[in-house]
C-alpha positions as CSV (number, residue, x, y, z in Angstrom):
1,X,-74.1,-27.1,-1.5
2,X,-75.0,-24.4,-4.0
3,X,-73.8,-25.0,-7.9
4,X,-73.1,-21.8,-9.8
5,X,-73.3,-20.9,-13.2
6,X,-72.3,-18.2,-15.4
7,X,-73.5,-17.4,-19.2
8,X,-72.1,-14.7,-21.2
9,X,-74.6,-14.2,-23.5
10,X,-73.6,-11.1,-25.8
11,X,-70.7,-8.6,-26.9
12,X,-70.7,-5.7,-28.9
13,X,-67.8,-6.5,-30.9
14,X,-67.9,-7.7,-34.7
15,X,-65.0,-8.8,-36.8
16,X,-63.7,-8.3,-40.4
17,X,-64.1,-11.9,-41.0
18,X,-67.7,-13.8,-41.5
19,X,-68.4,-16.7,-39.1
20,X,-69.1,-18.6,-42.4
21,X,-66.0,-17.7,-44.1
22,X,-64.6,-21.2,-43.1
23,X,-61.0,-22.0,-44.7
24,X,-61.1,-25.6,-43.9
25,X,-62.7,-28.1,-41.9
26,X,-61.1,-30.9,-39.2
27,X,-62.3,-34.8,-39.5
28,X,-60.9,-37.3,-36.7
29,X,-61.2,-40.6,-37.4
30,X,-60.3,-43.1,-34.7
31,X,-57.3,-45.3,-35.1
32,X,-56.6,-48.7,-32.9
33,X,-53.1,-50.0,-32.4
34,X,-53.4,-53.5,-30.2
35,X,-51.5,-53.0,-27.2
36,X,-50.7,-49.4,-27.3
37,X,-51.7,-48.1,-23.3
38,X,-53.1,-45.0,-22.1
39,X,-50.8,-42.3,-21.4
40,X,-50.9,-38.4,-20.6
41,X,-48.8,-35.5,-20.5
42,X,-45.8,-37.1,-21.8
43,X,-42.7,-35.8,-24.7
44,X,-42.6,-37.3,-27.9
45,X,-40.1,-37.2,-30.9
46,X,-40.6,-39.2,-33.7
47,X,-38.4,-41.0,-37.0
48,X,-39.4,-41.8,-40.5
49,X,-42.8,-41.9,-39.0
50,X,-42.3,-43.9,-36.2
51,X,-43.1,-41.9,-32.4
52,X,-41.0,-42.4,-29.7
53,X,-43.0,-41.2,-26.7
54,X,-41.1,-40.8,-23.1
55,X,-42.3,-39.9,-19.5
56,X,-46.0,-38.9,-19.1
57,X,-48.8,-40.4,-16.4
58,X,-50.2,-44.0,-16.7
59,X,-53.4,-42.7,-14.8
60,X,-55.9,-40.2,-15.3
61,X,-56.6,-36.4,-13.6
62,X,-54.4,-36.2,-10.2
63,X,-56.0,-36.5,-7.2
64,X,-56.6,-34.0,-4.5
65,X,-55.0,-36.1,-1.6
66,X,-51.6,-35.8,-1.1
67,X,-50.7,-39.3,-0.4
68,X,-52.5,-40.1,-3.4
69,X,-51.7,-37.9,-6.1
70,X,-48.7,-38.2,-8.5
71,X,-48.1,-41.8,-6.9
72,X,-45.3,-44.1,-8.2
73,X,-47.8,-46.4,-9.5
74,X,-48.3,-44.3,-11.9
75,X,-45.1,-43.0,-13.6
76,X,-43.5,-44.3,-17.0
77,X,-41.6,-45.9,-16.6
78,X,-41.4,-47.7,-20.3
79,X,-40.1,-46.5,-23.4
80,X,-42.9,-46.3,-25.8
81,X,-42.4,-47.1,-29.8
82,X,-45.5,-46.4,-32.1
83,X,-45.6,-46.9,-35.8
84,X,-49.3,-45.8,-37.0
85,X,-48.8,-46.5,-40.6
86,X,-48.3,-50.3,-39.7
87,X,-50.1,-50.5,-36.6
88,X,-47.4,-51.7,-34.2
89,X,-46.1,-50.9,-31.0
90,X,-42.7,-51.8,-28.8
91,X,-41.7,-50.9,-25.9
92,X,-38.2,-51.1,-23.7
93,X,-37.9,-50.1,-19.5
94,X,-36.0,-47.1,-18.6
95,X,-34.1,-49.4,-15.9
96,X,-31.1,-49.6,-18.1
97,X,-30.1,-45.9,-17.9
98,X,-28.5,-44.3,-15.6
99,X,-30.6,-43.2,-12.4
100,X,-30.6,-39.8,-12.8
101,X,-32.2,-39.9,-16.5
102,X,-34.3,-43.2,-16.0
103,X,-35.5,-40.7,-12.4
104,X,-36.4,-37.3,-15.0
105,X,-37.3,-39.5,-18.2
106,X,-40.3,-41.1,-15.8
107,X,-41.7,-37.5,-15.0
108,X,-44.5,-35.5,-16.0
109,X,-44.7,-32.3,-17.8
110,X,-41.4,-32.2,-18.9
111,X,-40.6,-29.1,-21.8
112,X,-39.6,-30.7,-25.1
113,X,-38.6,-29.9,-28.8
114,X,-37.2,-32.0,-31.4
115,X,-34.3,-30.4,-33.4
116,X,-33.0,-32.6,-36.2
117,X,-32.6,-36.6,-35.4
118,X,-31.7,-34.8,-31.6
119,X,-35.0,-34.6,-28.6
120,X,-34.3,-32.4,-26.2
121,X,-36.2,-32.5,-22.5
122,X,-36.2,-30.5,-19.8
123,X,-37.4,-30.1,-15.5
124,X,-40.5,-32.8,-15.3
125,X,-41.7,-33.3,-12.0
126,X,-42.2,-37.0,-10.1
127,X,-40.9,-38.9,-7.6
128,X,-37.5,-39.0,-7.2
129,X,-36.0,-42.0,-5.7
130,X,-32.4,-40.0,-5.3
131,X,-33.5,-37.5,-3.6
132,X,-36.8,-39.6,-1.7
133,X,-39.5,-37.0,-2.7
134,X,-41.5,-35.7,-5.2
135,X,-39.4,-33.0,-7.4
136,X,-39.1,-31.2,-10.2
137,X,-35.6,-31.9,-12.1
138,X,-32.5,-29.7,-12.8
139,X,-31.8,-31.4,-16.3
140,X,-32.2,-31.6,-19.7
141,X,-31.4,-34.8,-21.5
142,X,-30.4,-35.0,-25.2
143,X,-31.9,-38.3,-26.8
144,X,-30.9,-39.5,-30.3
145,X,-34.4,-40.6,-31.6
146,X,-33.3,-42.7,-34.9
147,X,-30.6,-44.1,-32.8
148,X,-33.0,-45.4,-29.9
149,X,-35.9,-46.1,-32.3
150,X,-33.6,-48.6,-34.1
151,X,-32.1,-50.4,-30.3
152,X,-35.6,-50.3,-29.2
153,X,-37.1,-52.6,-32.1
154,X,-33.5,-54.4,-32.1
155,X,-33.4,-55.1,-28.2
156,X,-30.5,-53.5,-27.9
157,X,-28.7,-51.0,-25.5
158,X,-30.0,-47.7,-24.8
159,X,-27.2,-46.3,-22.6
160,X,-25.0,-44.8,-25.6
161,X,-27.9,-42.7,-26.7
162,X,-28.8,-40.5,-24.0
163,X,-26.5,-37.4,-22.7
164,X,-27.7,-35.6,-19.8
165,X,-26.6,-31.9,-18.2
166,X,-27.6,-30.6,-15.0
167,X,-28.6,-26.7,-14.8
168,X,-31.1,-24.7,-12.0
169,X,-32.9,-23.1,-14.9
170,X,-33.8,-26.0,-16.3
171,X,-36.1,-26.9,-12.6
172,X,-39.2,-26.1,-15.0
173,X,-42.6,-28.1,-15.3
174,X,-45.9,-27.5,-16.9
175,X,-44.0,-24.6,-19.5
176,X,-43.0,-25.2,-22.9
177,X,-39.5,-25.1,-24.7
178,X,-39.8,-23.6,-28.3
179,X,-37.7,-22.5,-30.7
180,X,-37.6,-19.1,-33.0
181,X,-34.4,-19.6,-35.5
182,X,-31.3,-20.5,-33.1
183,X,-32.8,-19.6,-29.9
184,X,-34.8,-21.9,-27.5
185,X,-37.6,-20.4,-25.6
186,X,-38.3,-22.0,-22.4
187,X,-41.7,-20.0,-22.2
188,X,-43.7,-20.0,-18.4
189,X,-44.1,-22.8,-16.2
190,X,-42.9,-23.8,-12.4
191,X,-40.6,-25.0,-10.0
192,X,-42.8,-27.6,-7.7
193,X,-41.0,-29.3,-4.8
194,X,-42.5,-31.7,-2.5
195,X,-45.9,-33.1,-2.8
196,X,-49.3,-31.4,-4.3
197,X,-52.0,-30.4,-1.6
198,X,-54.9,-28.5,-3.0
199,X,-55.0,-27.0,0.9
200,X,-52.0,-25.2,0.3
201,X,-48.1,-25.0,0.9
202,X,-48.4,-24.9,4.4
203,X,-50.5,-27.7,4.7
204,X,-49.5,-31.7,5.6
205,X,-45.9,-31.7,4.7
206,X,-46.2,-28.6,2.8
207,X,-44.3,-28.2,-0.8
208,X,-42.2,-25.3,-2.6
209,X,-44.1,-23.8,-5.7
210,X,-42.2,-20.8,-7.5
211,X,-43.4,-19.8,-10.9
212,X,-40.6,-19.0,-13.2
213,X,-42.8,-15.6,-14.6
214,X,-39.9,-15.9,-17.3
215,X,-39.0,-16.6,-21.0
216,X,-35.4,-18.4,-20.3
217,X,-33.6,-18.2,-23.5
218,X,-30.6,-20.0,-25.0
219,X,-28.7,-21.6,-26.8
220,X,-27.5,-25.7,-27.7
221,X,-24.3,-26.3,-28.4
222,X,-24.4,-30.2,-29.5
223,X,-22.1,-32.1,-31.8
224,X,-23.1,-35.4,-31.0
225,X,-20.5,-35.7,-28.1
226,X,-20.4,-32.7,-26.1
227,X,-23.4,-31.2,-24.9
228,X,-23.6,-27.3,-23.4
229,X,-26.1,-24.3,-23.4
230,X,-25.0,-20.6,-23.3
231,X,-28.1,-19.4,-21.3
232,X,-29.3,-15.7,-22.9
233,X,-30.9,-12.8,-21.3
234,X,-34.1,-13.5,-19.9
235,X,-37.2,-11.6,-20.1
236,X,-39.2,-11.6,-16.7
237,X,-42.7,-10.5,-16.5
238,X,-44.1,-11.4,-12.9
239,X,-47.6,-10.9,-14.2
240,X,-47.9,-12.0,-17.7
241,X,-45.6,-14.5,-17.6
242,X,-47.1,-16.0,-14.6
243,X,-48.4,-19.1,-16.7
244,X,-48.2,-22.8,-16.8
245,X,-50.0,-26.0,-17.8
246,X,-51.1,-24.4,-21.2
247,X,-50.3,-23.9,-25.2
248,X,-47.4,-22.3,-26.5
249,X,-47.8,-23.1,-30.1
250,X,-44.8,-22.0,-32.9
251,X,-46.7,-18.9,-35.1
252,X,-46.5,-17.0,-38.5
253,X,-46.6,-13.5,-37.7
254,X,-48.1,-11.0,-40.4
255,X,-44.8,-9.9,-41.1
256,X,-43.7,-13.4,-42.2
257,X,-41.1,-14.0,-39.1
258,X,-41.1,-16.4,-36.8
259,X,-43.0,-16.2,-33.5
260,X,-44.5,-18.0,-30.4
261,X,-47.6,-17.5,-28.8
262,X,-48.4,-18.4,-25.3
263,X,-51.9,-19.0,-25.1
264,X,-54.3,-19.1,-22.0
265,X,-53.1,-20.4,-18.9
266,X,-53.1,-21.2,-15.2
267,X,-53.5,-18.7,-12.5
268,X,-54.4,-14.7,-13.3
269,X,-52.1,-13.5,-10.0
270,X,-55.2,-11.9,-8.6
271,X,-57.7,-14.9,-9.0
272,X,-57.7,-19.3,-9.4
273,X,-58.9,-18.7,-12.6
274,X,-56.8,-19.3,-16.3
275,X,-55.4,-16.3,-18.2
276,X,-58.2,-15.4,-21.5
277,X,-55.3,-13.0,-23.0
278,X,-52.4,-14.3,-24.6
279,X,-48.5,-13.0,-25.6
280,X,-46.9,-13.0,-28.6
281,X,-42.9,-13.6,-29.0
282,X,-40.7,-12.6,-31.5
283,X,-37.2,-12.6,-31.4
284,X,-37.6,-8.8,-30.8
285,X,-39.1,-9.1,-27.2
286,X,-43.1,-10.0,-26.5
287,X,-46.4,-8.3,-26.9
288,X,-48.8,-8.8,-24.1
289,X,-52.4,-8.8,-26.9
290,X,-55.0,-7.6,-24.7
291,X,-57.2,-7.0,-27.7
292,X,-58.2,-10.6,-27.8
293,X,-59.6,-13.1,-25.0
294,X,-59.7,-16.6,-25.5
295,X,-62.5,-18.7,-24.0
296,X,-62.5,-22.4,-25.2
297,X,-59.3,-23.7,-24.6
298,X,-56.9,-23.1,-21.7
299,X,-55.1,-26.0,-20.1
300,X,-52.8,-27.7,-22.6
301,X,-54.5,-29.9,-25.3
302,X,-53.3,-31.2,-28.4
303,X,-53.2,-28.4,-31.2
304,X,-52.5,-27.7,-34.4
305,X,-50.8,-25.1,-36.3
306,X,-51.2,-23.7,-39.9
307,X,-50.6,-20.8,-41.9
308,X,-52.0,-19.8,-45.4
309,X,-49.4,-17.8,-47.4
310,X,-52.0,-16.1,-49.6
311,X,-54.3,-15.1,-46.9
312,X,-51.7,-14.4,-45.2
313,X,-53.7,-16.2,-41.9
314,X,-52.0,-17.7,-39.1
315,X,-55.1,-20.4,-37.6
316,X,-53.6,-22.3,-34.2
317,X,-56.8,-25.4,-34.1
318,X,-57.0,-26.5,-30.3
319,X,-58.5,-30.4,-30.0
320,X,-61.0,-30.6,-26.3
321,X,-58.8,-30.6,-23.2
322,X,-60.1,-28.4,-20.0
323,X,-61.5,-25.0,-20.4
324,X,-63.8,-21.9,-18.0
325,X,-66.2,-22.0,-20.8
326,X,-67.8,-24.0,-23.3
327,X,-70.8,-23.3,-25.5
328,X,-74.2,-24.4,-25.1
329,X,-76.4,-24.2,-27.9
330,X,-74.8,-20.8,-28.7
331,X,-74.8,-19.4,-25.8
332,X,-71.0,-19.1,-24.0
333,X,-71.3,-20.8,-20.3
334,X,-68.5,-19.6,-17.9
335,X,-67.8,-22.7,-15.4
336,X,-65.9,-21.2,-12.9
337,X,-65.1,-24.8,-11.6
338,X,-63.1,-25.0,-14.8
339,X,-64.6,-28.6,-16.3
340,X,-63.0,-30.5,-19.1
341,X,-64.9,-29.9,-22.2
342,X,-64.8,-31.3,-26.1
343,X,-64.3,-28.1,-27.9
344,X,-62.8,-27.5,-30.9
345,X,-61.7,-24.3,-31.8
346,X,-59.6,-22.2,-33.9
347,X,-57.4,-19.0,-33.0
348,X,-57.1,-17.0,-36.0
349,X,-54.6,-14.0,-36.7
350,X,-55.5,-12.4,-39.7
351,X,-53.2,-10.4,-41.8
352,X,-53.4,-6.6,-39.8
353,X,-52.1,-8.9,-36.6
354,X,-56.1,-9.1,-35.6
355,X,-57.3,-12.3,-33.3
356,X,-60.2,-13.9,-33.0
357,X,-61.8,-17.4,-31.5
358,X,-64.0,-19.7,-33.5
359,X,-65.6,-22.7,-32.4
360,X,-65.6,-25.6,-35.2
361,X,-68.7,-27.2,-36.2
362,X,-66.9,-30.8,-35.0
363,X,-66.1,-31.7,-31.0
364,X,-64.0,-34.6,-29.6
365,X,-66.1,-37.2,-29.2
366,X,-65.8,-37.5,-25.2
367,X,-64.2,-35.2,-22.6
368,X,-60.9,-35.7,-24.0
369,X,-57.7,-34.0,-25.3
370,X,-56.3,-32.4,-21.9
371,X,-52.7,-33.5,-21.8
372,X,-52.6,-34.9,-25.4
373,X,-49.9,-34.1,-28.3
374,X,-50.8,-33.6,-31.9
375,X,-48.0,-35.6,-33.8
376,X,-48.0,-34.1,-37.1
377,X,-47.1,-35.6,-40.8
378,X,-43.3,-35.3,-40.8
379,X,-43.2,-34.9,-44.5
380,X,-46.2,-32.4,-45.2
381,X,-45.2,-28.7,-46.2
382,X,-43.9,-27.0,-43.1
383,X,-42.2,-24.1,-42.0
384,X,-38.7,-24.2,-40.0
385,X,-40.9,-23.9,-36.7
386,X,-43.5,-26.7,-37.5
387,X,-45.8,-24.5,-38.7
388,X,-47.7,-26.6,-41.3
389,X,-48.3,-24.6,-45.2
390,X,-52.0,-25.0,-45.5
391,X,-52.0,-23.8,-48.9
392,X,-49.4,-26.3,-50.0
393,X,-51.4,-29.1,-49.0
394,X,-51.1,-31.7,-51.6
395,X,-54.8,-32.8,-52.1
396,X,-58.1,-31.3,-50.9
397,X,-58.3,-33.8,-47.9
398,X,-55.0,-34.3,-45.9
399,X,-54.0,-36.4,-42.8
400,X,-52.1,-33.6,-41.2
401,X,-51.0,-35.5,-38.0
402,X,-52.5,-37.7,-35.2
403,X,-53.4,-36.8,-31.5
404,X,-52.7,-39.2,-28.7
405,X,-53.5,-40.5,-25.0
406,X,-54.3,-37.6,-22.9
407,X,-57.4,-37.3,-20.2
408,X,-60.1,-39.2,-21.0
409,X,-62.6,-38.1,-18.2
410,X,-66.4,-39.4,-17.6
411,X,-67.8,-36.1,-16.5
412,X,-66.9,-32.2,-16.8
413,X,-65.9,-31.8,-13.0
414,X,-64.3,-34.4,-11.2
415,X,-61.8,-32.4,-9.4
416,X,-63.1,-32.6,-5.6
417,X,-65.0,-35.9,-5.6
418,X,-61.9,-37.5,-7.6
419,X,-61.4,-41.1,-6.7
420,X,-58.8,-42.3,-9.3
421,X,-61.7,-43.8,-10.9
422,X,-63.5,-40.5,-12.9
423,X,-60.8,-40.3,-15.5
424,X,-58.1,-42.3,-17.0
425,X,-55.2,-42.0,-19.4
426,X,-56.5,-42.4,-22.9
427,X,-55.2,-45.0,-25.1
428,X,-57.1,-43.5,-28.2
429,X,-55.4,-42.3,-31.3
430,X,-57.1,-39.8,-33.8
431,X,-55.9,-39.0,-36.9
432,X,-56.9,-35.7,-37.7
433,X,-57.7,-34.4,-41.6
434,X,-57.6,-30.9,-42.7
435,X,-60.3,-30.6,-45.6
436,X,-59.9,-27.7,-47.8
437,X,-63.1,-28.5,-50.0
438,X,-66.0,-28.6,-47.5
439,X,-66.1,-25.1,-46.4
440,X,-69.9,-24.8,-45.9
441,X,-70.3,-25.7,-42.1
442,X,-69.7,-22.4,-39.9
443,X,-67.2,-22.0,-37.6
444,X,-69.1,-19.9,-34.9
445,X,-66.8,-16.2,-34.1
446,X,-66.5,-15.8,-30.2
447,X,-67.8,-12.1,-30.1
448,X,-66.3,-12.1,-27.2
449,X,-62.9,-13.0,-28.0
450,X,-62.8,-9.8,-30.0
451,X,-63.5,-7.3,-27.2
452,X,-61.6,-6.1,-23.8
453,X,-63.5,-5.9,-20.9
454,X,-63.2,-9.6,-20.3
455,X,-65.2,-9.5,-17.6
456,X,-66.3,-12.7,-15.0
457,X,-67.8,-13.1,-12.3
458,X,-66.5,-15.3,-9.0
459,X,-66.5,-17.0,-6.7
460,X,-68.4,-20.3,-7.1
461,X,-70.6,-20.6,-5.3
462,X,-72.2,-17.6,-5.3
463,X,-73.5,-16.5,-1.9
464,X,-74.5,-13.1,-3.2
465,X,-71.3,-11.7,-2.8
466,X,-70.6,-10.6,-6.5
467,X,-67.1,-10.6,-7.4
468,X,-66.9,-8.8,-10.9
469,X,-63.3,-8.9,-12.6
470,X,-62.8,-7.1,-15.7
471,X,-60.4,-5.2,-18.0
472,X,-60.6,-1.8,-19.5
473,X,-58.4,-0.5,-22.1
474,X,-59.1,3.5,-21.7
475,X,-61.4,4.9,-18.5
476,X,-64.8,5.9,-19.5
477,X,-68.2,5.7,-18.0
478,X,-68.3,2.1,-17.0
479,X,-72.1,0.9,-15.7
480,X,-73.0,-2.0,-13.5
481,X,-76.2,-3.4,-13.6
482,X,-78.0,-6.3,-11.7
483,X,-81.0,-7.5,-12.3
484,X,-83.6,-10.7,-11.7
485,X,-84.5,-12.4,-14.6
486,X,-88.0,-10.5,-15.0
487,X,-86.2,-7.4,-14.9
488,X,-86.5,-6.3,-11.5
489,X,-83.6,-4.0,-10.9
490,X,-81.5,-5.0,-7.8
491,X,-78.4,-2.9,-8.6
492,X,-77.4,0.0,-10.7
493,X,-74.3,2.1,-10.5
494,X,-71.9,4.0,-12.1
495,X,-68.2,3.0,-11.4
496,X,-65.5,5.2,-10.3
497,X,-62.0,5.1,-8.9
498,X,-61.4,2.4,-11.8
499,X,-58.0,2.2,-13.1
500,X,-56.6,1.1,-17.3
501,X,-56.0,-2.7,-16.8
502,X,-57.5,-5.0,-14.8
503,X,-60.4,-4.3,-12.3
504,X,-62.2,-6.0,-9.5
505,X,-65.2,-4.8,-7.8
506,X,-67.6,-6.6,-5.5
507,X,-71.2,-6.2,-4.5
508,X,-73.2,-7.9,-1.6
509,X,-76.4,-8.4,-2.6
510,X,-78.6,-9.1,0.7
511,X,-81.7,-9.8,-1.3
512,X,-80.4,-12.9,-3.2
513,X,-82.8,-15.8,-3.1
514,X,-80.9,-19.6,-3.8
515,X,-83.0,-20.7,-7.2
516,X,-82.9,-17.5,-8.8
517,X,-81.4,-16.3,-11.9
518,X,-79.5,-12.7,-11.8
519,X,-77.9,-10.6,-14.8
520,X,-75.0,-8.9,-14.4
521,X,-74.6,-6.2,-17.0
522,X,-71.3,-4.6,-17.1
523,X,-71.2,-1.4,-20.1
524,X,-67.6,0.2,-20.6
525,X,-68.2,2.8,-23.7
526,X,-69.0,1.0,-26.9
527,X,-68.7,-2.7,-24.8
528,X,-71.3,-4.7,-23.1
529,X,-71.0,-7.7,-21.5
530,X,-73.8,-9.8,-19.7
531,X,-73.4,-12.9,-17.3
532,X,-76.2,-14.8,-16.6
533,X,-76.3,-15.9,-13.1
534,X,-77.8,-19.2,-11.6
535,X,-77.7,-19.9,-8.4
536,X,-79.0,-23.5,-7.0
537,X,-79.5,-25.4,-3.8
């Protein structure tokens, strides 16, 4: 079987901001709690810095057979307690509630947001016992967290502290519910009925899979007792919204207000590849930014969020987790297998609304951090949204917050010879310092991230059938070249009938020989892009 390999090697793009002009640094430093298990893509809330941690997978990357993947084995089915400061854990079984919270409290990928002492979850997707098959549910479940943190370490009933409504919008998994002022965003994400096949719906005993391409927004009407939602108009945007299994994360915009930004993303609607462009919400509307393309970071993965007042900077840091590229010894390697990766990276918005991608000097120490949570320092400076005030950090190094469990997987693609044995739920805790002091190391600016042709190459393999996918923001005389790697022109053309937006063209290339490299050169007016090509028995 041929392996295929892409490397982006240059843009023309530069950026207002120096790749040394560091404004902080991140320092993990392993943390072990004795008896604390391995969990992924769970909710959390957390009280007087104890986490209470609910739902999530006790097993590693799902598998690719469907009698095998999501399995009952390895649901939840525990409510977890953690306190970091004193290193102790407790746990309680779910089997006390009522069915249909223990059923949607046991799921994965549920949408969650704290509000006060009050954790709110919503949709999840698992097996459901009730219905006898795998679902994604219709609820969202209202969980006192001081109140079951306290009967937890007590041993004593649960029932009283968990209020439950049932509502078809709600049917949501893999998006994310977030909150600007007194509205909840429930940003992206799917309805999935039935059990996963990688063959398709139509395949074995086939499945229901309708993305929501929507920002559902409303609002909670909760005093303690009585639970309801007054649902709001949403905004539905069948290709941009057409996202799941990714990072929302809360934002400072340059006008000080309150925003979202959905970042990255699973699948473009014309190709099995994640979303580089991201959308910014406001309580206004959204802004599709096709200015800026992110590279490192795409599936969900713990993150933080911080904003520096004077600068007037808004920097989202995202921890590992799975990604189409990663860098190797500076040079940008597109995986169109999408591998897990150890990145560390920082989204910056400067003050003009401006975005760029840096890569941090520091990794995770192993292909980790897909499906993980940052739990941040409840009592640092923060913002209404959870936004953290970098420049009101109290000393020069501050623990700003811990990550947890996730994917811990042995090697960068597992996906097709995955076993249940190639990657596990991660047990490890990090606790992550922002230093403010040590700004010396460089965080590396993407070029790329700054420009808009976005361009990529597929499938992969490569047969030499060149599938070239990129983006142009105004028509102008776009080249395409292709080349060996002595320079031995195979291809040159100029490109017409191409449209503003997105663009896919395709070249057969009869003369392709398995072993060799090829460049594909794609110039679009000031822009250049170049994707190194190797193609391998």
């Amino acid at each position: 079987m041929k392996f295929f390999s892409l490397f982006l090697l240059f843009a023309s793009l530069s950026w207002q901001l120096s790749a040394q002009n560091a404004p902080f640094q991140i320092y993990l430093e392993p943390l072990e709690i004795p008896g604390v298990g391995g969990l992924q893509a769970y909710a959390f809330g957390q009280h007087q810095g104890k986490w209470l941690v609910l739902g999530g997978r006790l097993d590693g990357l799902h598998r690719r057979q469907p009698f095998a993947t999501f399995d009952i084995a390895g649901h939840n089915n525990q409510i977890l307690l953690i306190d970091p400061v004193n290193h102790q854990k407790w746990s309680a079984p779910l089997s006390t509630l009522p069915a249909t919270i223990r059923e949607q409290l046991s799921s994965t990928n549920m949408e969650f947001i704290q509000n006060g002492e009050y954790l709110y979850v919503v949709g999840g997707y698992g097996y459901s016992a009730t219905a006898g098959d795998h679902v994604t549910y219709d609820k969202m479940t209202a969980i006192h967290v001081p109140e079951v943190i306290n009967a937890v370490i007590q041993g004593t009933a649960l029932t009283g502290h968990f209020r439950q409504i049932t509502d078809p919008q709600f049917a949501v998994t893999g998006g994310h519910l977030s909150k600007i002022n007194d509205t909840y965003y429930l940003v992206g994400g799917q309805r999935f009925m039935g059990r996963y096949n990688p063959m398709g719906p139509a395949h074995g005993p086939g499945f229901v899979q309708e993305y929501t391409d929507q920002i559902r927004k409303f609002s909670i009407a909760d005093d303690g007792t009585t639970l309801s939602i007054v649902h709001l108009p949403a905004i539905t945007d069948t290709e941009q919204l057409h996202r799941r299994d990714y990072n929302v994360a809360p934002q400072i915009m340059p006008d000080g207000q309150e925003g979202i930004t959905a970042f990255s993303g699973v699948f473009q609607k014309t190709v099995d590849l994640p979303y580089l462009n991201c959308v910014n919400i406001v309580s206004g509307g959204y802004v599709v930014n096709d200015s800026f393309s992110q590279y490192y970071n795409h599936y969900h993965c713990a993150f933080l969020p911080l904003y520096s007042a004077e600068a007037n900077e808004m920097h989202t840091v995202f921890f590992g987790g799975i990604a189409q590229f990663y860098d190797s010894l500076g040079t940008l390697v597109q995986d169109n297998n999408v591998p897990f990766v150890k990145t560390i990276a920082r989204v910056t918005r400067n003050s003009e609304g401006v975005m760029a991608e840096y890569k941090l000097p520091v990794e995770m120490p192993a292909l980790l951090g897909a499906s993980s949570e940052f739990i941040p320092i409840e009592n640092l400076p923060a913002y209404a949204n959870g936004v953290m005030q970098l420049d009101a950090f109290p000393t020069d190094t501050t623990l700003a917050g811990y990550i947890y469990g996730g994917i811990a997987s042995t090697a960068p693609n597992i996906f097709w010879i995955n076993t249940g044995t190639e990657s596990v739920a991660s047990s490890q805790i990090y606790k992550v310092y922002v230093v403010k002091n040590k700004t010396s190391a460089v965080h590396e600016l993407n070029e790329q991230s700054l420009g808009h042709l976005r361009m990529m190459v597929f499938p992969n393999p490569n047969n030499g059938v060149f599938g070239i996918k990129f983006t142009l923001d105004r028509v102008t005389k776009n080249r395409l070249t292709i080349t060996d790697e002595q320079g031995t022109l195979i291809l040159r053309e100029e490109l017409g009938n191409l449209v503003v937006g997105e663009n896919i063209v395709t070249r057969k290339i009869s003369s392709i020989h398995s072993g060799k490299i090829y460049l594909v050169t794609l110039e679009s007016g000031t822009q250049k892009a170049v994707v190194k090509t190797l193609v391998q028995e």
